[in-house]
N, CA and C of each residue as an Amber inpcrd file, in Angstrom:
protein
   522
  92.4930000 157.5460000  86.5010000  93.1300000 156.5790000  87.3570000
  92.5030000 155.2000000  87.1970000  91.2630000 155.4640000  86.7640000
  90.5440000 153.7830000  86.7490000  90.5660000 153.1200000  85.3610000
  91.3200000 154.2030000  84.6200000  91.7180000 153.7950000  83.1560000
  92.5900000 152.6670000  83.1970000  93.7520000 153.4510000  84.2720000
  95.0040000 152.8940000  84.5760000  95.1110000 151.4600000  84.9310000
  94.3890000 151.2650000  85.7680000  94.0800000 149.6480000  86.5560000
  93.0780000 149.1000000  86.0750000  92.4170000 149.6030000  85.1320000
  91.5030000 148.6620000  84.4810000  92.6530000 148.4370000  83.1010000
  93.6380000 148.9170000  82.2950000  94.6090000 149.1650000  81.4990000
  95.5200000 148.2950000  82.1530000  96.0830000 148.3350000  83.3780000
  97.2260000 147.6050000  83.8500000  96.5920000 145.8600000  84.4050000
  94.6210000 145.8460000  84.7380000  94.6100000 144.4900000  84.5960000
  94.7520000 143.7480000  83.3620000  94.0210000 144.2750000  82.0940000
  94.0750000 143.6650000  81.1360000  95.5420000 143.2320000  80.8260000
  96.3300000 144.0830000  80.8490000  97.7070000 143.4560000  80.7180000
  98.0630000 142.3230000  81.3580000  97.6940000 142.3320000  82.8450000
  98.1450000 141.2690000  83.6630000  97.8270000 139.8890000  82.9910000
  96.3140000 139.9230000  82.2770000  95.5250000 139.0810000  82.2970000
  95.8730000 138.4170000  81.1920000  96.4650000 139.3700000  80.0190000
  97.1090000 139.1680000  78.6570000  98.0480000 138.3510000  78.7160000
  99.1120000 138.6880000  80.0190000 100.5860000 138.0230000  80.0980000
 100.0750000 137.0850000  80.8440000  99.3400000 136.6820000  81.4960000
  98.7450000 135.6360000  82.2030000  98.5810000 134.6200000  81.1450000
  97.7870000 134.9930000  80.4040000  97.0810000 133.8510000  79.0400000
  98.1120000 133.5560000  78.8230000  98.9150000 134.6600000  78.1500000
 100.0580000 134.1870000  77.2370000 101.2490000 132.9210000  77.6340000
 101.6890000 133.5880000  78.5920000 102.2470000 132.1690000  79.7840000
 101.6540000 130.9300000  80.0540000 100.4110000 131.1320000  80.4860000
  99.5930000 129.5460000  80.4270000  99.6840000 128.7120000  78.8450000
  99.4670000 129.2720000  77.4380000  99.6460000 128.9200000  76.6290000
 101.0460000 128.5580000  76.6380000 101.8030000 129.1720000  76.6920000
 103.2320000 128.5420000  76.4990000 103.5210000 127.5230000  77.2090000
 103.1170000 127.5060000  78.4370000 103.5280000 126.1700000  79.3840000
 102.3130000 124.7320000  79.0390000 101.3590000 125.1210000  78.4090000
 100.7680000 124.3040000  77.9350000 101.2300000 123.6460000  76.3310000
 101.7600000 124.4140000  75.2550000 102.6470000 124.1180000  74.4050000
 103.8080000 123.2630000  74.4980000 104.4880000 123.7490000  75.8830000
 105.7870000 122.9060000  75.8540000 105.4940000 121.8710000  76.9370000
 104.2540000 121.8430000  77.3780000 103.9590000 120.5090000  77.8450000
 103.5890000 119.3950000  77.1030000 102.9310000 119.8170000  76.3110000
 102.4460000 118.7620000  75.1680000 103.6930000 118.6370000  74.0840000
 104.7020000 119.5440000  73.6450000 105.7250000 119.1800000  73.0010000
 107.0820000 118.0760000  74.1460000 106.8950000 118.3260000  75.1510000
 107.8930000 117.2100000  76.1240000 106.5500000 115.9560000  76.2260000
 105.4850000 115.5350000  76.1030000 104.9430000 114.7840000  76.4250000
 105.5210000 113.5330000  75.7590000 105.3310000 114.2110000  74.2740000
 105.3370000 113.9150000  72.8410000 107.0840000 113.5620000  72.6870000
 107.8530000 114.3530000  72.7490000 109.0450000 114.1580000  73.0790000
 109.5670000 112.9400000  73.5170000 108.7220000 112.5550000  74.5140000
 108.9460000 111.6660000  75.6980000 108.5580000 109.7800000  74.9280000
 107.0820000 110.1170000  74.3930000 106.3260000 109.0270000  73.7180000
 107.5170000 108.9120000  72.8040000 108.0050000 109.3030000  71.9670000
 108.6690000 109.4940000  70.4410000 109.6970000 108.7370000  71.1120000
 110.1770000 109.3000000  72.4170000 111.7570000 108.7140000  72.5990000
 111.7320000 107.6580000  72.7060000 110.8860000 106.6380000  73.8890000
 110.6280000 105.6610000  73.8820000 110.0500000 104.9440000  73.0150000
 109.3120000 105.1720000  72.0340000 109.2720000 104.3750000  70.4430000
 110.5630000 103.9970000  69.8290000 111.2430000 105.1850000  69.4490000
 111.9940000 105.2950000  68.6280000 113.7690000 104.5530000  69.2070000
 113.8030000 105.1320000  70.3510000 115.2310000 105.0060000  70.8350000
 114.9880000 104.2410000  72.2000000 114.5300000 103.0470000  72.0210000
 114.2360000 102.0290000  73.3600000 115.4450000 101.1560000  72.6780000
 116.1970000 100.5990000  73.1860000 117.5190000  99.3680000  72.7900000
 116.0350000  98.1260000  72.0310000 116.2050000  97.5830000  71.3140000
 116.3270000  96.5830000  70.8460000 116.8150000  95.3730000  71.1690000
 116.6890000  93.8410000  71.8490000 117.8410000  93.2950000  72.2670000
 118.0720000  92.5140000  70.8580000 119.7440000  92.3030000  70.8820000
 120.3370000  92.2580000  69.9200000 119.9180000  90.3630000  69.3520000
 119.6810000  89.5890000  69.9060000 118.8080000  88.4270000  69.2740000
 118.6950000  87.5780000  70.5450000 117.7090000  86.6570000  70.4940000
 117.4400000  86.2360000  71.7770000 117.9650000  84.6830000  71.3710000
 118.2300000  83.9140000  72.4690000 118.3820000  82.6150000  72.6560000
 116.7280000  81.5870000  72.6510000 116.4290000  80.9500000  71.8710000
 115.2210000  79.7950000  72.3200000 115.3920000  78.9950000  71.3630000
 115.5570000  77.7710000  72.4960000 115.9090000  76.5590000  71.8920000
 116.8520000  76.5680000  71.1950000 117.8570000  77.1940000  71.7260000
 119.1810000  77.0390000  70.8720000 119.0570000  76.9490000  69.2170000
 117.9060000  78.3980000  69.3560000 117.7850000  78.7620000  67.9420000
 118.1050000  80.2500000  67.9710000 118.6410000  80.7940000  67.0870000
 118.9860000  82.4820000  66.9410000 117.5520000  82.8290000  66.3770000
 117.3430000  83.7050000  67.0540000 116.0000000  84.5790000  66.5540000
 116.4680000  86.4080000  66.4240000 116.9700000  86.6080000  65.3200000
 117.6390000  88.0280000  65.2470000 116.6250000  88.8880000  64.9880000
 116.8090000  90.1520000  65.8870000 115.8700000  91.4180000  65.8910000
 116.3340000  92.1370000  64.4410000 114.8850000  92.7410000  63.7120000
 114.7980000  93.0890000  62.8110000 115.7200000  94.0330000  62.6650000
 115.9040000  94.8430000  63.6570000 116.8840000  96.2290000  63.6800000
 117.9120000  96.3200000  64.0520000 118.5210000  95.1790000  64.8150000
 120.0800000  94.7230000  65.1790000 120.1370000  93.6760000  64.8600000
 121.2200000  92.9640000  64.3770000 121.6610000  92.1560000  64.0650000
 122.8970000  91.9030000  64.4870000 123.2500000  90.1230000  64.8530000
 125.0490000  90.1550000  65.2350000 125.5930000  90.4890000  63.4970000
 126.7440000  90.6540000  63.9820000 127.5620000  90.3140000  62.8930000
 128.5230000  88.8090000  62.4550000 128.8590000  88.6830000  61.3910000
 129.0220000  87.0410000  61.5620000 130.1950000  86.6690000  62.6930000
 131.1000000  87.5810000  63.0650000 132.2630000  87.0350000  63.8630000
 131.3600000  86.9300000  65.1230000 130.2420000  88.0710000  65.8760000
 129.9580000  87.5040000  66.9400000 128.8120000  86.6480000  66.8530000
 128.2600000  85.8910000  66.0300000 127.6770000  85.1740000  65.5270000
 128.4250000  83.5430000  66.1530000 129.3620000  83.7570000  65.4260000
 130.8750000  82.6060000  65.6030000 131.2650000  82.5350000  67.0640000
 131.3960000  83.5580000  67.2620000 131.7160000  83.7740000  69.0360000
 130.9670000  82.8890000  69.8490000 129.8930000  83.1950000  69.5440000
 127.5340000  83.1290000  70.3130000 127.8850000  81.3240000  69.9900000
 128.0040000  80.4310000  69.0550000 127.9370000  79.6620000  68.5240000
 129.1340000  78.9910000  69.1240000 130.2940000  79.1030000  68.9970000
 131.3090000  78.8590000  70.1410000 131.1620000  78.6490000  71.4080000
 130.7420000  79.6410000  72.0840000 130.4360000  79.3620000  73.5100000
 129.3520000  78.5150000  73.5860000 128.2290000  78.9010000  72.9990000
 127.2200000  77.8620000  73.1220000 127.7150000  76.2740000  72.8760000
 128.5030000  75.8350000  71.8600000 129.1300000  74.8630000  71.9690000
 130.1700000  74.3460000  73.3310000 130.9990000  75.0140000  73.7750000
 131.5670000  75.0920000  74.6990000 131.1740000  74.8120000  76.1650000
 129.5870000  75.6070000  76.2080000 129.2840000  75.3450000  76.8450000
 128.1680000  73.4730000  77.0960000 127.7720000  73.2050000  75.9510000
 126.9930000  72.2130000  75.9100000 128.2530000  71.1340000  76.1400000
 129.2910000  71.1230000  76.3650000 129.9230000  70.1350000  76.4850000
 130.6480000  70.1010000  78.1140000 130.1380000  70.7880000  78.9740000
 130.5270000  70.9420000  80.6320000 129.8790000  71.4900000  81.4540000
 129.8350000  70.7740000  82.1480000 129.2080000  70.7770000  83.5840000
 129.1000000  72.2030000  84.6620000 128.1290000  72.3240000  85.3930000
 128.2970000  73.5480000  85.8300000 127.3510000  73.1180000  87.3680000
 128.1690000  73.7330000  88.3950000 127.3380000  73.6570000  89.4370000
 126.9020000  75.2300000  90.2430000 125.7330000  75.2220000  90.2960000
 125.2450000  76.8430000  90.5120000 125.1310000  76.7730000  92.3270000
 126.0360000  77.3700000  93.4730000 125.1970000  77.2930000  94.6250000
 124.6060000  78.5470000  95.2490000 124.1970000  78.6210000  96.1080000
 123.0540000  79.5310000  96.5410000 122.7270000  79.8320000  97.7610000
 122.4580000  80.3160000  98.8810000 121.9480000  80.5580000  99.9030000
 120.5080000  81.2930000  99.7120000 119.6840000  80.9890000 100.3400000
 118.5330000  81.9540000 100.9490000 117.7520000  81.1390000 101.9480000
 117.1710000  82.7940000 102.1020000 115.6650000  82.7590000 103.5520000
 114.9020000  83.4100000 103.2430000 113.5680000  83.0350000 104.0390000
 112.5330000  83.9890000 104.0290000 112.3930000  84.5190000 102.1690000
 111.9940000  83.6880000 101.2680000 112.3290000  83.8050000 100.1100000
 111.0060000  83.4170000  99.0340000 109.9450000  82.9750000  99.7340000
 108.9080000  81.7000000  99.2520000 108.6800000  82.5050000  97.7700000
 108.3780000  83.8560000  98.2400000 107.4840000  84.8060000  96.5870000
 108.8950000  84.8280000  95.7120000 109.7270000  84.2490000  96.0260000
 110.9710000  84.7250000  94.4960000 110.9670000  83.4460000  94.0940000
 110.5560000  81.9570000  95.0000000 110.9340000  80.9090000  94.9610000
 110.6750000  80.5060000  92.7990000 109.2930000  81.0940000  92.5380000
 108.8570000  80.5150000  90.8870000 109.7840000  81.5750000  89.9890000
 110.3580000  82.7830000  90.3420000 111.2250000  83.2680000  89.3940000
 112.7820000  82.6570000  89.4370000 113.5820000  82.1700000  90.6320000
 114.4340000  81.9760000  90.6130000 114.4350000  80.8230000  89.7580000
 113.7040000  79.7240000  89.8150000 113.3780000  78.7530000  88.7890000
 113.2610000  78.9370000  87.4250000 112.3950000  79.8820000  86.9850000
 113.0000000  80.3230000  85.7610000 114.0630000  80.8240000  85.3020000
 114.7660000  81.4560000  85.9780000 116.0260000  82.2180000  85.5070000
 117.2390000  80.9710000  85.8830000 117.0930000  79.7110000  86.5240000
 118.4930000  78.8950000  86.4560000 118.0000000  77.8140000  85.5370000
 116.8790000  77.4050000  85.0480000 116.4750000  77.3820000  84.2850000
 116.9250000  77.8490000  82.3950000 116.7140000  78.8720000  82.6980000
 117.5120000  79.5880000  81.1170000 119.1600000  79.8910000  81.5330000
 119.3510000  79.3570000  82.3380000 120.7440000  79.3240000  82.3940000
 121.6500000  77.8590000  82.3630000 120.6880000  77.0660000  82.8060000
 121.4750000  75.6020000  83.0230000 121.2820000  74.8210000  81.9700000
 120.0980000  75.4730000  80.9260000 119.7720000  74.4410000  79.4410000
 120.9450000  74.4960000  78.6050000 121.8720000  75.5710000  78.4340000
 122.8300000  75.7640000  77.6940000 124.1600000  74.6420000  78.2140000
 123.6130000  74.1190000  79.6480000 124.9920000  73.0870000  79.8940000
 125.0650000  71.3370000  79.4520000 125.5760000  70.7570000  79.2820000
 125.1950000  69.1900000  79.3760000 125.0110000  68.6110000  80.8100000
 125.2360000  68.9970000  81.6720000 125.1680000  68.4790000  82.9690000
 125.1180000  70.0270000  84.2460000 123.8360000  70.0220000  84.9400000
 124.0950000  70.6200000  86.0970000 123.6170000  70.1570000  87.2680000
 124.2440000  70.6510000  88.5370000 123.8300000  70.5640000  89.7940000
 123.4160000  72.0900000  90.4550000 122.3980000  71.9430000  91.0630000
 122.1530000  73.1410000  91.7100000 121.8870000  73.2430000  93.2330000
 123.0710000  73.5550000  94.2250000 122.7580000  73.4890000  95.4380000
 122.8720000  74.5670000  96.2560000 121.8030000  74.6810000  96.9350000
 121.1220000  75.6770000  97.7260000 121.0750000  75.7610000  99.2830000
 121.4170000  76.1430000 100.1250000 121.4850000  76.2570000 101.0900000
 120.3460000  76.8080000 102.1920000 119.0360000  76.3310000 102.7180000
 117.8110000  77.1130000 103.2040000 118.1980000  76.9170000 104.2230000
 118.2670000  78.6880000 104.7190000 118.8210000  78.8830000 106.0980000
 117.6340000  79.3360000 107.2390000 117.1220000  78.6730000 107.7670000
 116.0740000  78.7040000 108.8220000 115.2480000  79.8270000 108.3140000
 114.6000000  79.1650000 107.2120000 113.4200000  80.4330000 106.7280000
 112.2430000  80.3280000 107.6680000 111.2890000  81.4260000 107.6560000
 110.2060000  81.1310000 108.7740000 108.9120000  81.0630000 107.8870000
 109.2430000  81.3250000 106.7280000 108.0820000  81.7850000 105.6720000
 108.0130000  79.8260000 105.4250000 107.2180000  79.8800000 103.9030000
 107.3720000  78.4090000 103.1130000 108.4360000  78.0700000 102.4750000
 109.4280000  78.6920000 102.7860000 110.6590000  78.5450000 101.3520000
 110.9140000  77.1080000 101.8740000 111.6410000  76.7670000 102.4710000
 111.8170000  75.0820000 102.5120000 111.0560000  74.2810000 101.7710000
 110.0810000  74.4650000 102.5120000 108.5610000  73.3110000 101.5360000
 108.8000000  73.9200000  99.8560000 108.9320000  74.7280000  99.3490000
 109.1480000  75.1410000  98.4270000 110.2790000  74.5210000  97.3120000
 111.3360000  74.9310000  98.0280000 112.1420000  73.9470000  97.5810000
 112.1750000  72.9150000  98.0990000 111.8200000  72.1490000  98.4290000
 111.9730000  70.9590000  98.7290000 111.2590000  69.9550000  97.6550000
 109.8340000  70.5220000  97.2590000 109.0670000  70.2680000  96.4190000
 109.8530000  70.3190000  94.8530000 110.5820000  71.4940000  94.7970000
 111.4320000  71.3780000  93.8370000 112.4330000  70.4660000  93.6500000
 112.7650000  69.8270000  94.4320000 114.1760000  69.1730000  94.7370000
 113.4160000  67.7510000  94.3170000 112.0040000  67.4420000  94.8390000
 111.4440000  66.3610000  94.3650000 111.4310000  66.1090000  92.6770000
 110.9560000  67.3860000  92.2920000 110.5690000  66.8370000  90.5000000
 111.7090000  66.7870000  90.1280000 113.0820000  67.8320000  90.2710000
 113.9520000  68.1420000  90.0920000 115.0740000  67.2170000  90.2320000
 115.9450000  66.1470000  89.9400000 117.1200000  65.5230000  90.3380000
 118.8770000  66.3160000  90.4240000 118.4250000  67.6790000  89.9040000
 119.6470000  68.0850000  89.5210000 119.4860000  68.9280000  90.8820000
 118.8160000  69.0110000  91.2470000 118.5210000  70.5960000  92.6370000
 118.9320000  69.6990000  94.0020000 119.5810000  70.3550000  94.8120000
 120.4890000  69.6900000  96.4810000 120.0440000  70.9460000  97.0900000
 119.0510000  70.6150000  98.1040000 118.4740000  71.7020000  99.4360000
 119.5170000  71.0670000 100.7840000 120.5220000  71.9580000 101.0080000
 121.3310000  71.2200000 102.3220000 120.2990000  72.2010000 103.4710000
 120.2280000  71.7020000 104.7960000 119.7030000  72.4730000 105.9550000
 120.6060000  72.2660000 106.5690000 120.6260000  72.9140000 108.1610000
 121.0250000  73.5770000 108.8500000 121.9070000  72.1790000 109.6860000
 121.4280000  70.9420000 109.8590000 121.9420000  69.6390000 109.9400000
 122.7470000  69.1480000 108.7610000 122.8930000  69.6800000 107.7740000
 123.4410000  69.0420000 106.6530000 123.2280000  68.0200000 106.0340000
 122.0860000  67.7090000 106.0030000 121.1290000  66.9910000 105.6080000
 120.7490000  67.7000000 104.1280000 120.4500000  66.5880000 102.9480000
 120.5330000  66.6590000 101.5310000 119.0440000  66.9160000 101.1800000
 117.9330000  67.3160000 101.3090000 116.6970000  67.1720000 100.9270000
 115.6270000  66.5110000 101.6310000 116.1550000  67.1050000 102.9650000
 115.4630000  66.5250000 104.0600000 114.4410000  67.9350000 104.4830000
 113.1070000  66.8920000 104.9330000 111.7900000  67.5840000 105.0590000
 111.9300000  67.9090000 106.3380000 112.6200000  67.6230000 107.6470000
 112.9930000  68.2160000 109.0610000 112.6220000  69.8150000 108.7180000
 112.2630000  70.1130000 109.8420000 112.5100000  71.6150000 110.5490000
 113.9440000  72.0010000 110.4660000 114.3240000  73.0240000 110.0680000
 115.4650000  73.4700000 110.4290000 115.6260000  74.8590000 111.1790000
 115.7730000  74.8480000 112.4240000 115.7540000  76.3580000 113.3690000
 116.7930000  76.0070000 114.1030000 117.5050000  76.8200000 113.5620000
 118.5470000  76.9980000 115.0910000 118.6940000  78.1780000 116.1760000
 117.0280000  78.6430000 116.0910000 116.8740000  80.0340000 117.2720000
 117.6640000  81.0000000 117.1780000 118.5340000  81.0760000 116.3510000
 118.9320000  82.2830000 116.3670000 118.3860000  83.5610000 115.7740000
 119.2320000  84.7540000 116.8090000 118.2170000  85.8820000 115.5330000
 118.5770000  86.1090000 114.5690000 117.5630000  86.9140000 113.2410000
 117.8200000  87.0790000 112.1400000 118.7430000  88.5100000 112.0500000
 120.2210000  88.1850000 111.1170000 120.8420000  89.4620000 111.3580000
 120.3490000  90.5370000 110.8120000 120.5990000  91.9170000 111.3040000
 120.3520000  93.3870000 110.9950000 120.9570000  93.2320000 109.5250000
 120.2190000  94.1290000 108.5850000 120.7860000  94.1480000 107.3200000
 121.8180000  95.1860000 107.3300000 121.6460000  96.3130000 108.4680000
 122.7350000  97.3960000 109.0140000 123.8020000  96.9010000 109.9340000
 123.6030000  95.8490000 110.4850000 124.5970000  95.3020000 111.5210000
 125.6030000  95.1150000 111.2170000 126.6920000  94.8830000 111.7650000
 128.3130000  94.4060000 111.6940000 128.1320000  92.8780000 112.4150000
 128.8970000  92.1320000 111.2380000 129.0820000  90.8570000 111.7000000
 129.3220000  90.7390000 112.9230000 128.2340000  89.6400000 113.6000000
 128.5940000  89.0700000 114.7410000 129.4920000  87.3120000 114.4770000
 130.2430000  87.1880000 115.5950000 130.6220000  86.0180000 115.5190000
 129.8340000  84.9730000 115.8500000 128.5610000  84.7810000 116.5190000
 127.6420000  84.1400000 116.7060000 127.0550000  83.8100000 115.1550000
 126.7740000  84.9810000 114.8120000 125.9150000  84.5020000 113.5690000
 126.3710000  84.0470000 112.5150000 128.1700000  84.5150000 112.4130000
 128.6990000  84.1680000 111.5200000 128.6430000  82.1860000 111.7030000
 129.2540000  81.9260000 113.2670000 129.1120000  80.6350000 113.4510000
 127.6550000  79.5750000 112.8010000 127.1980000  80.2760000 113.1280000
 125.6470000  80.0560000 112.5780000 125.6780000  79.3770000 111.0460000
């Protein structure tokens, strides 16, 4: 009998190993899997814009019609005007990315305006933009007076709406 269960642990202990090895095998084969995929099969972007120079990725390339296309619009666009507007609050930490990104969007125009609407932020966003609006001639901060790049306070006490709420007519007035 003590053959038996000393016979039936070793087995246990056998299929035990054996299982841990396997799940350790196909852990390190999905690891690997995983590394490989993202090397191998990450997108490429297909050529980037700087300075209205084409810089084509080694592994994609346009082809010449959308080449012609890219070159078209870019023309198209350097010849008109574009005005970008905007609302925000409570916004100060996005304030240096949003700048970059209208930024790589407004170089492609001959002429822009960019006006923004700061709606009784409590954070720095005003001072923020406002500061922007200084270096900036193309940037319009309206407040809550309708006032163009004016350093005033702007609060009109109201509360800030629920992001779950249903429009109120108060705030909409607002």
């Amino acid at each position: 009998m003590a053959e038996k269960s000393h016979y039936a642990l070793n087995c246990f202990n056998y299929r035990h190993q054996q299982t841990c090895l396997i799940k350790f095998i196909l852990s390190i084969f999905i690891i690997i899997f995983f590394i490989l995929s993202h090397i191998f099969f990450t997108k490429k972007p297909t050529f980037h814009l700087n300075n209205s120079n084409y810089i084509y990725s080694q592994i994609l390339q346009c082809t010449n019609r959308n080449k012609t296309r890219i070159e078209e619009g870019q023309k198209y666009l350097s010849q008109n005007r574009v005005i970008i507007c905007g609302l925000i609050r409570d916004r100060e930490t996005h304030i240096k990315r949003l700048k970059q990104q209208l930024n790589e969007i407004t170089i492609f125009f001959a002429d822009y305006a960019i006006v923004i609407v700061e709606n009784d932020s409590k954070d720095n966003t005003r001072h923020e933009l406002i500061n922007w609006a200084k270096i900036d001639k193309h940037i319009h901060i309206i407040d809550c007076n309708n006032e163009i790049n004016s350093i005033s306070l702007c609060n009109l006490s109201l509360v800030a709406t629920n992001i779950k709420s249903i429009p109120d007519i108060l705030r909409i007035e607002k």
